[in-house]
C-alpha positions, 0 to 999 in steps of 0.5 A: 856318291860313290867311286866307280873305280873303287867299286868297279876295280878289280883286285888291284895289283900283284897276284899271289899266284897260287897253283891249283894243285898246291893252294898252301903255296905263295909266290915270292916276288915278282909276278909272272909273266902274264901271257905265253908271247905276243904278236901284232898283224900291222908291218908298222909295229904299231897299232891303235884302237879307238877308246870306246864311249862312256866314263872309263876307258873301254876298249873292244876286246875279242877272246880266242876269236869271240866277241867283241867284249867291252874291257877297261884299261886299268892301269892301276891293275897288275898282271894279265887282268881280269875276266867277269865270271859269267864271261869265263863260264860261257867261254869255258876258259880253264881255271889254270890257278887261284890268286891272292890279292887285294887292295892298297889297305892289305885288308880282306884278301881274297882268292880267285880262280884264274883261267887261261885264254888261248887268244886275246885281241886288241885291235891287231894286238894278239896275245896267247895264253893269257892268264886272267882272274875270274870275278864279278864285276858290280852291274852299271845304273839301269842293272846292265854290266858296265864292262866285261873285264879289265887289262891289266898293265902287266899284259903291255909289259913288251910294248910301249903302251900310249893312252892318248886320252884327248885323241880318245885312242889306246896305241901299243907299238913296239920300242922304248922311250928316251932317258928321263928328261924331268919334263916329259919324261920320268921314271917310275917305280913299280913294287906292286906291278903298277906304275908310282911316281914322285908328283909335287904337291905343295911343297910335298913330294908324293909317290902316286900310283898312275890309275887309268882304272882310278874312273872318277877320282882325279887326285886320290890321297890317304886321310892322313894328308888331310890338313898337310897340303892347303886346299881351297876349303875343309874337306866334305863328306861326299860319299862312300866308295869300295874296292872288291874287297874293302869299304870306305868313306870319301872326303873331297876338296879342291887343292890350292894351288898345283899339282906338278909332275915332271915339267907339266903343272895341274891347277887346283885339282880335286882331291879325294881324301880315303882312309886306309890307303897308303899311297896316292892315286892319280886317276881318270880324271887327273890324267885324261889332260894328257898322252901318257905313254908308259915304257914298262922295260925302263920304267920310264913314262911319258905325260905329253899334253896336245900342242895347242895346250902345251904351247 
């Protein structure tokens, strides 16, 4: 078996940008800001979009007025995001620059092509100049591509950004979360341009990255925990897994007892154990129990189960 995030996954976190005209250059710190500004066509300052079908989290995206394309939300991705190859040739979107990245295990690094969007709709979220990386994305069962690109987390970086998975719907507004609570609400870090929280696991305490792009894994943890948090029985070999620049195998068990974050508690999750990876993952299938809202300007983020379960 292999993971469709890992192998679905772009280059996961901050791009190097690298100008065209100056490959020899690396950017330090911070990555820029992915688009030029952002408007929304709703008075409310709010807009929703309904998650499309299938295993990840796919929103209908038009591109300088085409489309729609199918794009993941992949907030387990830095910057702008990114745009299938064929997808940019046939638009004829401008290579603005080239990127470095990678994965979490830093090994293999790549260089892509970056181009340059005049628009990108989502619902009634326009932004302008988006800065995208180019790359092949691998093909779904039956050789039909699964999607057209990904969001990357760093484009909602001016909203509040709501992945409401049980009413299968995406909503970008304007405004900001109220202070940490320790219950819903928490803070996060971000060092890579993605969001990392502290979970309990055990009597552990763990920095996890909060993965939306993460398309089966529910709680993904480096090899090294093996036999550091108690699980229902010995991990197995369940196949093997790859990201765009990396191979891996994949070792499963069930946790015994809970994971907790904040004051929400997940009972007896999955945990896939892979090699080479410094930090933990919560993926789809861990985070679909919930509302997540993420508030990149405070770095505060929001898990928020349906009324009836958190009852």
């Amino acid at each position: 078996m292999q993971s469709p995030r890992f192998a679905a996954a772009a280059v996961a976190g901050c791009l190097v940008m690298i100008p065209v005209a100056d490959a020899q250059v690396r950017r330090q710190g911070p990555p820029p800001k992915p688009f030029a500004r952002s408007e929304m066509s709703s008075a409310s300052a709010s807009v929703e979009v309904p998650m499309l079908a299938g295993p990840e989290l796919l929103l209908e995206v038009r591109i300088d007025g085409k489309g729609p394309y199918r794009f993941a939300l992949d907030t387990g991705a830095g910057g702008g995001g990114r745009i299938s190859s064929a997808l940019a040739k046939t638009l004829g979107l401008e290579v603005v620059g080239q990127a470095i990245g990678g994965d979490p295990t830093g090994k293999n690094r790549q260089t892509i092509d970056i181009v340059e969007a005049g628009s990108l709709a989502v619902g009634g979220a326009t932004f302008s100049g988006v800065h995208l990386g180019a790359r092949d994305f691998p093909s779904a069962p039956g050789g039909e591509p699964g999607f057209d690109g990904i969001l990357g987390i760093g484009l909602f970086e001016d909203h509040l950004l709501t992945l409401d998975y049980p009413g299968q719907r995406v909503r970008i507004e304007k405004g900001e979360l109220p202070a940490a609570d320790g219950r819903e609400i928490l803070d996060f870090e971000n060092p890579r341009g993605i969001p990392s929280i502290r979970v309990k696991i055990g009597d552990q305490e763990v920095a996890a990255d909060v993965d939306s792009g993460n398309q089966k894994g529910e709680l993904v943890l480096p090899a090294s925990y093996i036999g550091k948090v108690a699980l229902e029985k010995d991990p197995v070999v369940v196949g093997r897994g790859r990201t765009a620049s990396n191979e891996f195998e994949i070792k499963q068990a069930p946790l015994k007892g809970a994971v907790r974050i904040g004051g929400q508690t997940v009972e007896r999750p999955l945990v896939d154990f892979v090699e080479g990876f410094p930090t933990a993952n919560l993926g789809h299938a861990f985070l679909r129990r919930f509302a997540v809202t993420i508030d990149q300007k405070n770095h505060r983020i929001r898990f928020r189960l349906p009324a009836a379960q958190a009852s």
